[in-house]
Each structure stands twice: as structure tokens, then as C-alpha cells.
py3Dmol code that shows the C-alpha trace and the ligand (Angstrom):
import py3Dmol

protein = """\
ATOM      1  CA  UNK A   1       0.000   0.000   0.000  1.00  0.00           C
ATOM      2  CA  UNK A   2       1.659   3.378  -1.217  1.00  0.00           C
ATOM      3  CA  UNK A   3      -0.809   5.417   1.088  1.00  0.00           C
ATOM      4  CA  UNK A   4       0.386   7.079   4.441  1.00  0.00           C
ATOM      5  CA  UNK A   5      -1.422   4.307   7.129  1.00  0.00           C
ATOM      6  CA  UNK A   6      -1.831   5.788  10.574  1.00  0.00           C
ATOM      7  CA  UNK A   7       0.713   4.514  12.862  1.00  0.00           C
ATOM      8  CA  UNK A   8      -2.518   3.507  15.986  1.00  0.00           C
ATOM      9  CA  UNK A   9      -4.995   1.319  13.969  1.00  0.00           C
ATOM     10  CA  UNK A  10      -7.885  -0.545  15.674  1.00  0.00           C
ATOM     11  CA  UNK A  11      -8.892  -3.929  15.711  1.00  0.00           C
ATOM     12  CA  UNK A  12     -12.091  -4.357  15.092  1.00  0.00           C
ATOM     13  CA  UNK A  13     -13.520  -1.677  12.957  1.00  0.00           C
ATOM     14  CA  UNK A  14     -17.506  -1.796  11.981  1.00  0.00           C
ATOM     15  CA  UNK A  15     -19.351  -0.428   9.191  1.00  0.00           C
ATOM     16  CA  UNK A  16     -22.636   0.837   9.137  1.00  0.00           C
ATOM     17  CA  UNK A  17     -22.934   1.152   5.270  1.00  0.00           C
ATOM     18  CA  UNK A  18     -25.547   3.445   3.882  1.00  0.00           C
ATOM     19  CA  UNK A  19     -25.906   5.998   1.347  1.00  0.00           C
ATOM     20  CA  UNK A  20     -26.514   3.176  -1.810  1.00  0.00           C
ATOM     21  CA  UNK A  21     -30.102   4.794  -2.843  1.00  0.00           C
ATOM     22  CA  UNK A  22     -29.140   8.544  -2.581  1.00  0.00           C
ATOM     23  CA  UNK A  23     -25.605   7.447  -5.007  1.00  0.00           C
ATOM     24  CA  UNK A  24     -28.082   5.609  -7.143  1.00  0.00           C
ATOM     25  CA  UNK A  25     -30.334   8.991  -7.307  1.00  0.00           C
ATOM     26  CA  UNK A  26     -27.744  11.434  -7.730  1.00  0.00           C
ATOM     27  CA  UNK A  27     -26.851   9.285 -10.889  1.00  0.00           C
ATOM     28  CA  UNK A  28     -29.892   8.918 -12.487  1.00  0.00           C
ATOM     29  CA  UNK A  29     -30.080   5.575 -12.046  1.00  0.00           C
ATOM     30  CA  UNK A  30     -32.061   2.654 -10.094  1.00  0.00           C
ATOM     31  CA  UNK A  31     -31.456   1.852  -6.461  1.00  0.00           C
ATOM     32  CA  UNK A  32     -30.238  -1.261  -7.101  1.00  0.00           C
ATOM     33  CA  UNK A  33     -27.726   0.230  -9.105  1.00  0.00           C
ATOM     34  CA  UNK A  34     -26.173   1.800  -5.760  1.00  0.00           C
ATOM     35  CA  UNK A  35     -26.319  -1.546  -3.907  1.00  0.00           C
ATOM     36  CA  UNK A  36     -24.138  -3.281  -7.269  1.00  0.00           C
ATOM     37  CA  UNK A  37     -21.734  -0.109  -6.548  1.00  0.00           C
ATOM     38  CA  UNK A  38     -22.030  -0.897  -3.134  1.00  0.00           C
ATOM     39  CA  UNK A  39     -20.742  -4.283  -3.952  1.00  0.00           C
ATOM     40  CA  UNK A  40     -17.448  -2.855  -5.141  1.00  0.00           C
ATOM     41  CA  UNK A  41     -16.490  -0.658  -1.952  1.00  0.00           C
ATOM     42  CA  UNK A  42     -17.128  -4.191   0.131  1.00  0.00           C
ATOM     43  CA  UNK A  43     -14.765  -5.641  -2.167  1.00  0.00           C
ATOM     44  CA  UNK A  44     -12.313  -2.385  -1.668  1.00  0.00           C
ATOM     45  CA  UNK A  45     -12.361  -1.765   1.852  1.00  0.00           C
ATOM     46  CA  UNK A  46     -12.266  -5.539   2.779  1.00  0.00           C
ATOM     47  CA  UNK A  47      -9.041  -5.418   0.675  1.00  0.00           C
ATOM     48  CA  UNK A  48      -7.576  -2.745   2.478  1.00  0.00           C
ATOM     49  CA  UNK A  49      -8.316  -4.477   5.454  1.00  0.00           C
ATOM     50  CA  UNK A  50      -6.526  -7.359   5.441  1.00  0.00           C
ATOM     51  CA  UNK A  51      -3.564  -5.104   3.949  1.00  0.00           C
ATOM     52  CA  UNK A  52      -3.559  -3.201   6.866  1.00  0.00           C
ATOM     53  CA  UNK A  53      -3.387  -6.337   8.764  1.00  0.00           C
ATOM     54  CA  UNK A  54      -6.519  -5.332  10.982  1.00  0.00           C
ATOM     55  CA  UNK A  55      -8.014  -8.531  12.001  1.00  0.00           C
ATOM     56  CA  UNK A  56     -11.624  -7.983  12.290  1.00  0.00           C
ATOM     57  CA  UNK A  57     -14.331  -5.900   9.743  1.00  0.00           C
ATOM     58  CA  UNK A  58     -18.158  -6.350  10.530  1.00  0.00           C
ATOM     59  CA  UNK A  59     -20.216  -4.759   7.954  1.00  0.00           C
ATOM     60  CA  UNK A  60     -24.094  -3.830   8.053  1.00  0.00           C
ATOM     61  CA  UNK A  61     -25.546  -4.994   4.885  1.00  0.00           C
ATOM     62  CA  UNK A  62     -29.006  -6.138   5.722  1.00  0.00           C
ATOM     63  CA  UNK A  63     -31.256  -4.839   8.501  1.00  0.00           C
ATOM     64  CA  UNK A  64     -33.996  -6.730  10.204  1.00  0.00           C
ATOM     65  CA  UNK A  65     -36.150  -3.928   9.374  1.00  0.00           C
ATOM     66  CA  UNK A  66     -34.810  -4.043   5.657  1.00  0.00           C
ATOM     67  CA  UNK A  67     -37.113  -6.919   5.244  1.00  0.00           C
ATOM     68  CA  UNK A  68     -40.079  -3.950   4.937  1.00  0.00           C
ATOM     69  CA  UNK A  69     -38.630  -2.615   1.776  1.00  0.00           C
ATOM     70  CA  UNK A  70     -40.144  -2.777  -1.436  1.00  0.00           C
ATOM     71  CA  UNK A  71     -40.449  -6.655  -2.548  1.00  0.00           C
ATOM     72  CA  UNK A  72     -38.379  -5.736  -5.785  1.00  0.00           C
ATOM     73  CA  UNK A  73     -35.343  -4.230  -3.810  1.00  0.00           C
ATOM     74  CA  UNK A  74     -35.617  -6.959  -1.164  1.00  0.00           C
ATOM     75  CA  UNK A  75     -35.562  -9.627  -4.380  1.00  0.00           C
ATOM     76  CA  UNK A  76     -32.773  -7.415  -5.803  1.00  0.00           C
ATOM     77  CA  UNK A  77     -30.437  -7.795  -2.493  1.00  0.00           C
ATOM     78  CA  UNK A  78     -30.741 -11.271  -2.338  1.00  0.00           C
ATOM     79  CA  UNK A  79     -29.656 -12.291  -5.431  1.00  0.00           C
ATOM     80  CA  UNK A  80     -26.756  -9.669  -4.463  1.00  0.00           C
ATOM     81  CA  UNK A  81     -25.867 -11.415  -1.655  1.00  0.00           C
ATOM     82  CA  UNK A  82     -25.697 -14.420  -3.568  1.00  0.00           C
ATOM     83  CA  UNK A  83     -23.879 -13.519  -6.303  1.00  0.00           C
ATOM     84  CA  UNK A  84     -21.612 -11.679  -3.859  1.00  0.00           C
ATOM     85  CA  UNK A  85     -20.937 -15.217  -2.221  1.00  0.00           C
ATOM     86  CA  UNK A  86     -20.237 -16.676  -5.306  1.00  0.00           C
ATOM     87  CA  UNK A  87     -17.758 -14.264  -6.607  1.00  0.00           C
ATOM     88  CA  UNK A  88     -15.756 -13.505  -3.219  1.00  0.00           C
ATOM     89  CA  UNK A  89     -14.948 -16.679  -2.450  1.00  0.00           C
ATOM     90  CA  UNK A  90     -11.673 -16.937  -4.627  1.00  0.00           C
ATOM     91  CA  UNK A  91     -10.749 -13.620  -3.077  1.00  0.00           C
ATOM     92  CA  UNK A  92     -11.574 -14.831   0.273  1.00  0.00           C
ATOM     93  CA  UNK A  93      -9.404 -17.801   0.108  1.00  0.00           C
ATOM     94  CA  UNK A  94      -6.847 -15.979  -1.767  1.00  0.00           C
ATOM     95  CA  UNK A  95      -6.511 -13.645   0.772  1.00  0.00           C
ATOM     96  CA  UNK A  96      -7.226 -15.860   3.703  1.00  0.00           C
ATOM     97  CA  UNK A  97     -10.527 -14.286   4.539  1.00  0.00           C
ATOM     98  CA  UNK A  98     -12.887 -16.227   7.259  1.00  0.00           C
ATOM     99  CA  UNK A  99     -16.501 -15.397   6.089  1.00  0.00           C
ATOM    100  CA  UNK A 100     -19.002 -15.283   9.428  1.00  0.00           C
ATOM    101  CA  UNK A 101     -22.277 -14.338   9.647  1.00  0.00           C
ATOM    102  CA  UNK A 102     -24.103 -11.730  12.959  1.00  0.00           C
ATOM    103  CA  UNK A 103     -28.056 -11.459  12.386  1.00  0.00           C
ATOM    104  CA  UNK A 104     -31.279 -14.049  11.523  1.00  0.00           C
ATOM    105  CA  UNK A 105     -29.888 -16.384   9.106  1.00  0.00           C
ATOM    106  CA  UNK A 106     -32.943 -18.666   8.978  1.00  0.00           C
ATOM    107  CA  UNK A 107     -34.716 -15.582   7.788  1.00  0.00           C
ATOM    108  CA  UNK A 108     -33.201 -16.251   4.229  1.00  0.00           C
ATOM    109  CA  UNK A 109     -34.496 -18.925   1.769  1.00  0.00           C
ATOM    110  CA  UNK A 110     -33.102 -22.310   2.263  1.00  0.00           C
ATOM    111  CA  UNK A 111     -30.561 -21.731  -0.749  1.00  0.00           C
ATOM    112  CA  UNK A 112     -28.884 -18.864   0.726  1.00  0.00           C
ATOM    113  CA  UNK A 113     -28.736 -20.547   3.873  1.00  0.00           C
ATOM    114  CA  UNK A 114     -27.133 -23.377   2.515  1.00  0.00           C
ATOM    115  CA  UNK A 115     -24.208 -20.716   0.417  1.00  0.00           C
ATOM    116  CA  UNK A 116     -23.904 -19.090   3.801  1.00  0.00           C
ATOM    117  CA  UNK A 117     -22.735 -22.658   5.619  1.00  0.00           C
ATOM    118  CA  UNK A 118     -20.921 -23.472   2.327  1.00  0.00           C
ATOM    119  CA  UNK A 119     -18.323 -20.021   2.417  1.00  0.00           C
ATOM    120  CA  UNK A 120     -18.618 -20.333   6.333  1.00  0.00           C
ATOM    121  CA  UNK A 121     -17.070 -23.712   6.299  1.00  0.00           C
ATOM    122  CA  UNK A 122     -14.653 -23.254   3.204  1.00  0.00           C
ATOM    123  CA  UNK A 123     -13.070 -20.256   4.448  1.00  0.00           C
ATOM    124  CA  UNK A 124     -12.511 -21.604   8.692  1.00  0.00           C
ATOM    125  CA  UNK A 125      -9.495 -22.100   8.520  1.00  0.00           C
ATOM    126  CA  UNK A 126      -8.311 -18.507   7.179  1.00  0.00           C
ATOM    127  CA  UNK A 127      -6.797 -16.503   9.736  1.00  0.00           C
ATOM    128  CA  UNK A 128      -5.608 -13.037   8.169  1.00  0.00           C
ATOM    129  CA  UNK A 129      -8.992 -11.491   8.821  1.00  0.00           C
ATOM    130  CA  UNK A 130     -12.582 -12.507   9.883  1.00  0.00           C
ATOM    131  CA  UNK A 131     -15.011 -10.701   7.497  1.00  0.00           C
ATOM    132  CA  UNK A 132     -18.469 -11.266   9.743  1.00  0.00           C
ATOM    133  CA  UNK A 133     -21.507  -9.715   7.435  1.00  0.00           C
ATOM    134  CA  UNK A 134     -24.338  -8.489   9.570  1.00  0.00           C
ATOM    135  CA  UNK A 135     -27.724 -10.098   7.762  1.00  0.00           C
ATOM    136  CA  UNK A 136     -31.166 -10.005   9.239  1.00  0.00           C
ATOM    137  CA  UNK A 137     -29.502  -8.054  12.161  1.00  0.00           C
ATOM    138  CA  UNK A 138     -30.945  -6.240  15.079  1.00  0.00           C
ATOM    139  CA  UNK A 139     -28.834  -5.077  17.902  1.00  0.00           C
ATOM    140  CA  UNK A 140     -32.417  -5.519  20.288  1.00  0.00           C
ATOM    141  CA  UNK A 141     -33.086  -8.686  19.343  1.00  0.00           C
ATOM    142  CA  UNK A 142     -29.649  -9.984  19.504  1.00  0.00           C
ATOM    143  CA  UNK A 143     -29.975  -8.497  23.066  1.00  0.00           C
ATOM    144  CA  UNK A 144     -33.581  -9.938  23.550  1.00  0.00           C
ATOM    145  CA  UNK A 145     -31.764 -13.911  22.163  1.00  0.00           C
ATOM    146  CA  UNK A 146     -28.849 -13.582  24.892  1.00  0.00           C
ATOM    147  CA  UNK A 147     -30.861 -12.455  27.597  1.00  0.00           C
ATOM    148  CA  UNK A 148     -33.216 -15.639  26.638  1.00  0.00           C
ATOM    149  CA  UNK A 149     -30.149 -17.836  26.385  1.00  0.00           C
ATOM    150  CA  UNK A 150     -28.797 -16.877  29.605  1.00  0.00           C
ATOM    151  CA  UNK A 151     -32.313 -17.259  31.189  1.00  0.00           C
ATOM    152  CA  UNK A 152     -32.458 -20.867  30.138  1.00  0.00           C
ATOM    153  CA  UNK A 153     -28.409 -21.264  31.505  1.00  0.00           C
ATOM    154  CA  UNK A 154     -29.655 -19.655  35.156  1.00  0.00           C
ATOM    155  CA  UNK A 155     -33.035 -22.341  35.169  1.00  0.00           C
ATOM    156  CA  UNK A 156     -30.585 -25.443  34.123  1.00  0.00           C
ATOM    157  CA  UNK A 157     -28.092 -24.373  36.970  1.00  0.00           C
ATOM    158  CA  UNK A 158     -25.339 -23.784  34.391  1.00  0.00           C
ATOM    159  CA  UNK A 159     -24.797 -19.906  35.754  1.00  0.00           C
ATOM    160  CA  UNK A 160     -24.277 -18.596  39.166  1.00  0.00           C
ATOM    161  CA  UNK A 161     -23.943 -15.327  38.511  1.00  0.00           C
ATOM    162  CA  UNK A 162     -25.416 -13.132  35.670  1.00  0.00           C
ATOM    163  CA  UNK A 163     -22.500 -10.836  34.660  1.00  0.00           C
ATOM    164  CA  UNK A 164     -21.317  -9.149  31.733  1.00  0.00           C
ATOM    165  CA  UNK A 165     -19.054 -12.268  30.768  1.00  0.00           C
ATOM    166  CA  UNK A 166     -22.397 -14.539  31.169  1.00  0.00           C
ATOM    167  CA  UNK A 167     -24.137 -12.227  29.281  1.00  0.00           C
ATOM    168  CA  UNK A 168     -21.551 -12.012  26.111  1.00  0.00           C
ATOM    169  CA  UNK A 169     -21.213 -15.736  25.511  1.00  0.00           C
ATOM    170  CA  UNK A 170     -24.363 -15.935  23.902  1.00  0.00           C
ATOM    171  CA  UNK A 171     -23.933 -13.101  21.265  1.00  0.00           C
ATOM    172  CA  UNK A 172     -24.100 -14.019  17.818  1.00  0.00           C
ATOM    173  CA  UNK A 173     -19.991 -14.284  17.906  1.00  0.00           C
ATOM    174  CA  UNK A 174     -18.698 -14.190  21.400  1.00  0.00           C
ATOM    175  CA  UNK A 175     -15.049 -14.692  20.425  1.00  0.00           C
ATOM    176  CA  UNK A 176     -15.327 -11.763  18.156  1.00  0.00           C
ATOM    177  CA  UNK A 177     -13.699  -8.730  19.972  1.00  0.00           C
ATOM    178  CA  UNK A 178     -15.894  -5.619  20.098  1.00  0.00           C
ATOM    179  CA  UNK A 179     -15.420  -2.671  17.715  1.00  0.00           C
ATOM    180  CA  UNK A 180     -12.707  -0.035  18.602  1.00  0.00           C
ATOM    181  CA  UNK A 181     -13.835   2.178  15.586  1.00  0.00           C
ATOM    182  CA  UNK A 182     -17.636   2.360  14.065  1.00  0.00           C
ATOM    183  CA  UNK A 183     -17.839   3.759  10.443  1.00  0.00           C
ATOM    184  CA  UNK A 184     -21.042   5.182   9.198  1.00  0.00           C
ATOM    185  CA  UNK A 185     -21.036   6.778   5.796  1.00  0.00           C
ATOM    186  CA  UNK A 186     -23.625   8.686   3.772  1.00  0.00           C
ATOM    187  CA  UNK A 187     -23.850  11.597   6.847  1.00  0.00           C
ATOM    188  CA  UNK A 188     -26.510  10.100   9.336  1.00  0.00           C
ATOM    189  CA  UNK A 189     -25.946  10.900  13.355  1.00  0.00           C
ATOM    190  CA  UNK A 190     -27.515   7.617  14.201  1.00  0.00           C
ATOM    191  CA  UNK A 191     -26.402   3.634  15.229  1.00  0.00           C
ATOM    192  CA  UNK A 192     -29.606   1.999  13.514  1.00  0.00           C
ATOM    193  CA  UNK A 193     -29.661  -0.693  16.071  1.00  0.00           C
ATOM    194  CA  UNK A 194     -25.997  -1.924  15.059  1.00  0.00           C
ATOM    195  CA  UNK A 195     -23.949  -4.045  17.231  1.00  0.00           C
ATOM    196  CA  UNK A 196     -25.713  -2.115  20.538  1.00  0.00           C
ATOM    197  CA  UNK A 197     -24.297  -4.114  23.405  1.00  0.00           C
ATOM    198  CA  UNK A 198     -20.993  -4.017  21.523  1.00  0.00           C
ATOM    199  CA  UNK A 199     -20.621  -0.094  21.235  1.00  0.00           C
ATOM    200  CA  UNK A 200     -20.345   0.521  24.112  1.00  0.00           C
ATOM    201  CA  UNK A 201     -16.864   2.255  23.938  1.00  0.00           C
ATOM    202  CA  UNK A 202     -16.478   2.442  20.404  1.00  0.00           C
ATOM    203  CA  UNK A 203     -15.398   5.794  18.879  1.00  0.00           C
ATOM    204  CA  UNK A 204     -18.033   6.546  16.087  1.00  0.00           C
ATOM    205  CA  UNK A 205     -17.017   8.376  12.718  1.00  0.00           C
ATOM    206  CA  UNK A 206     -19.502   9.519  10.658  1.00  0.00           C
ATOM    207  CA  UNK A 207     -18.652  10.776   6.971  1.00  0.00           C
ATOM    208  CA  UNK A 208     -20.985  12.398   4.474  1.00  0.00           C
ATOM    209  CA  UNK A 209     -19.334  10.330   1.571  1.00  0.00           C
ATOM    210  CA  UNK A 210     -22.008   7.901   0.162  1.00  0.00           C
ATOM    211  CA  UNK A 211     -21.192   3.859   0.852  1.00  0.00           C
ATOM    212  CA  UNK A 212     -21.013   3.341  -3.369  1.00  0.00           C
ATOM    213  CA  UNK A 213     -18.258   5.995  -3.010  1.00  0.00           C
ATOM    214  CA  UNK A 214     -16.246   4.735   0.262  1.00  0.00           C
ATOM    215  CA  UNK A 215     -13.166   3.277  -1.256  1.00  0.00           C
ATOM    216  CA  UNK A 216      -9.765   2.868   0.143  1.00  0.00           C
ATOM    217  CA  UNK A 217      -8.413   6.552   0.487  1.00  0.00           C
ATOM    218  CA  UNK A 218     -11.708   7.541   2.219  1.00  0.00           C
ATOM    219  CA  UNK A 219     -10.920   4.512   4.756  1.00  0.00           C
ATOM    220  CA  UNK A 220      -7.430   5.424   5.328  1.00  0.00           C
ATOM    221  CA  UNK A 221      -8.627   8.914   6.315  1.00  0.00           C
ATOM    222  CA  UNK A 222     -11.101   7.721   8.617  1.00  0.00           C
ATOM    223  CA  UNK A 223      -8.007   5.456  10.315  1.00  0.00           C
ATOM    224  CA  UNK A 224      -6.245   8.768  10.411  1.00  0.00           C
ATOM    225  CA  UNK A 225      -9.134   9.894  12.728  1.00  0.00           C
ATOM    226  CA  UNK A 226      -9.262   7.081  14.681  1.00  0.00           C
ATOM    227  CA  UNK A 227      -5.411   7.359  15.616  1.00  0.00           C
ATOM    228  CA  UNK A 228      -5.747  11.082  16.678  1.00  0.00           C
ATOM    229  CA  UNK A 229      -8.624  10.030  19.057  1.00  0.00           C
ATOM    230  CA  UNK A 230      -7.775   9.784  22.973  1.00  0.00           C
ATOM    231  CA  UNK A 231     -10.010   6.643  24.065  1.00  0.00           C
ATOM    232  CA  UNK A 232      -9.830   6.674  27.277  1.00  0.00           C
ATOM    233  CA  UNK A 233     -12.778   3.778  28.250  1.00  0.00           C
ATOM    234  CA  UNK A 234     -14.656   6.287  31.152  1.00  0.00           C
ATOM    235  CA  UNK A 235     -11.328   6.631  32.748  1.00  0.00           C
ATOM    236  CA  UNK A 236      -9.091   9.723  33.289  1.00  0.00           C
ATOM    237  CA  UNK A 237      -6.363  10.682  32.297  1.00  0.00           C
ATOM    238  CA  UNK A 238      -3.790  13.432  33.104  1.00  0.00           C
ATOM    239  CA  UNK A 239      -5.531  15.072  35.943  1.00  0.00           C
TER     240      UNK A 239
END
"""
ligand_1 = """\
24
FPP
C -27.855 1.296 2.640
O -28.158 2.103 1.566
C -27.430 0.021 2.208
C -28.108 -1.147 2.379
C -29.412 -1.281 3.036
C -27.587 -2.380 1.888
C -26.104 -2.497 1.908
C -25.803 -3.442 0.855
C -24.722 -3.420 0.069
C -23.568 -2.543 0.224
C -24.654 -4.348 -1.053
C -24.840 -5.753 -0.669
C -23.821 -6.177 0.303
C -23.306 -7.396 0.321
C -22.282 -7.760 1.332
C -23.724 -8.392 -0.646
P -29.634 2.617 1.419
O -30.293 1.796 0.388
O -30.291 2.657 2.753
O -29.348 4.072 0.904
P -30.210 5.379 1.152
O -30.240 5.601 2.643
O -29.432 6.419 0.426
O -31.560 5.130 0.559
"""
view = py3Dmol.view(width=600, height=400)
view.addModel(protein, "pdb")
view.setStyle({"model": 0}, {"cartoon": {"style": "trace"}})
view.addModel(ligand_1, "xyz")
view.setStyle({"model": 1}, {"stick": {}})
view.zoomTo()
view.show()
């Protein structure tokens, strides 16, 4: 990589990746249009990724609430998602990519389902970066499922204590760290119940670029803003 790369990068950074219909409108052109775009800066930033040698990327590209779109763009995504399956893989193993999944997978028809298990279990041995796609996802719900989880733990007598560490080993991916830096693109001041629990000391970046238009030097300025930031987890420092 010829660009400057900020000397403090995280490990774990999150994207909430929006901005694919207003790209698509400024361009004349079909919302779908923007998510095919869209396609290419996943490609692109998971690229730079794993150049940078950070080890983790979790990227919102399907809502629970999605599901209430129109039926076309809904249709539209999923043969996305599909195709995008299908033609990452090479890059994935190429690059030693582990694909993972966050969200509602038995929300999807039994065909994507069974390409989700397929790239999951093809690519689990990779170890440069784990690529987790957040599908079906709701921060509330995945709250709501470990609460339940740890309910059912407390009644069989596995727990003792509910605690934080209880709590986190029924998220989607317990062994997944949580984010040190949350991307949002396309301008909006809001977490659209992403990764909630997870947040909780992440440092949030929010840039008016649209998702279709996020590529590489746009990510490498947003790591330059991550390594100016003073995290400093409640605590104090300097007093
Ligand atoms: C937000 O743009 C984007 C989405 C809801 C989908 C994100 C999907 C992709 C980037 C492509 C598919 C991804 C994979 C991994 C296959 P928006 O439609 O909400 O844009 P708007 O807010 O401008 O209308």
C-alpha cells in the first residue's frame, strides 16, 4: 500500500454502510444500481483491510427492518448477496478471509442458507482477517436472544452469577472482539440498532461520503481519525 497508514490502527472496525439509494439517485439511475456499486467498496475496503493487517471488519448490509422494503429491492439484495458469495470466495481464500455471519440467518431462503454454511465452512481455517456480514440483524433482538439464552443457563443451573461475561457468551460471535472504531457513511448521526451491546466504547465516525463511493483513500482517512482520538474507556487521564 503506497498510502500514508496511521501509525494507531484498531482492531475491530464496523461499518454501518448506507448511502446506496441517494448514489443511485444522484446518478440517475435505479437503487439497485447503488447496492451493485455498493458491492465494489465491500470488495475495496475488505481489501484494504486485510492489507492493513486489521483482524476484524463487521459490515451492516441487511437490517432486520430491511425486510419492509419494497419486494423488488428486497428480491434485488438477495440475489446480491448471492452472487456476492459466489464471486468472493476466490478472493476470500486468496486472501485468507474467514466469512461469518451476525443477524437471523434462517430468515433467508433455504438456498442462501445453505451458500452461507458453504463459504462459512470453506473459508474456517483462514486466519488473516474474519469478514463477519451483519444479515437479518438487530442489535435488540440480539440483546432480547442472549438475555433468553442466559435465562435458560440460570433455570438449568449452568450460571451462578449473571454478569457481563455470562451475558456475552451468547452473542451471535462471542469470540469476536468488540469494535474499537464504528464507520457510518452517507452523513446520518444515528447507530440503527448496530452491534448495541458491543458499542459501548467504540469511537463513532460519521462521513458524508455515500457507501457506493467509500473506497480505500476515504478509509485510510477515517483510520487517520481514529489514531488522533484519545479513548480513554470512562477513565481519566492526566488530571
Ligand atoms: C444502505 O443504503 C445500504 C443497504 C441497506 C444495503 C447495503 C448493501 C450493500 C452494500 C450491497 C450488498 C452487500 C453485500 C455484502 C452483498 P440505502 O439503500 O439505505 O441508501 P439510502 O439511505 O441512500 O436510501
Amino acid at each position: 500500500m503506497k498510502e500514508k497508514v496511521p501509525d494507531r490502527l484498531p482492531t475491530h472496525v464496523a461499518i454501518i454502510m448506507d448511502g446506496n439509494g441517494r448514489w443511485a439517485k444522484q446518478q440517475r439511475l435505479r437503487r439497485v444500481e447503488g447496492h451493485k456499486v455498493g458491492i465494489d467498496s465491500v470488495r475495496d475496503i475488505t481489501e484494504a483491510t486485510c492489507e492493513l493487517g486489521i483482524p476484524y471488519l463487521t459490515l451492516y448490509a441487511f437490517s432486520k427492518e430491511n425486510w419492509s422494503r419494497p419486494r423488488e429491492e428486497v428480491k434485488a439484495l438477495m440475489f446480491l448477496l448471492g452472487l456476492y458469495l459466489e464471486e468472493e470466495l476466490p478472493m476470500m481464500m486468496d486472501r485468507g478471509i474467514r466469512f461469518n455471519i451476525i443477524g437471523e440467518r434462517g430468515d433467508f431462503s433455504k438456498s442462501l442458507q445453505a451458500q452461507f454454511d458453504a463459504v462459512m465452512k470453506k473459508t474456517e481455517r483462514n486466519r488473516n482477517l474474519v469478514l463477519s456480514i451483519a444479515l437479518s440483524y438487530s442489535g435488540r433482538r440480539e440483546i432480547i436472544r442472549s438475555v433468553r439464552h442466559l435465562c435458560e443457563d440460570v433455570k438449568k443451573g449452568l450460571v451462578k452469577r449473571i454478569d457481563e461475561k455470562a451475558f456475552r457468551r451468547h452473542l451471535y460471535s462471542p469470540e469476536i472482539p468488540d469494535p474499537d472504531f464504528l464507520i457510518r457513511t452517507s452523513g446520518e448521526m444515528r447507530l440503527s440498532n448496530f452491534l448495541l451491546w458491543q458499542v459501548a466504547y467504540t469511537e463513532i465516525y460519521v462521513t458524508d461520503i455515500l457507501w457506493p463511493d467509500f473506497r480505500k483513500q476515504a478509509f485510510l482517512d477515517a483510520l487517520a481519525e481514529f489514531a488522533k482520538r484519545d479513548r480513554r474507556f470512562g477513565n481519566v487521564k492526566d488530571f
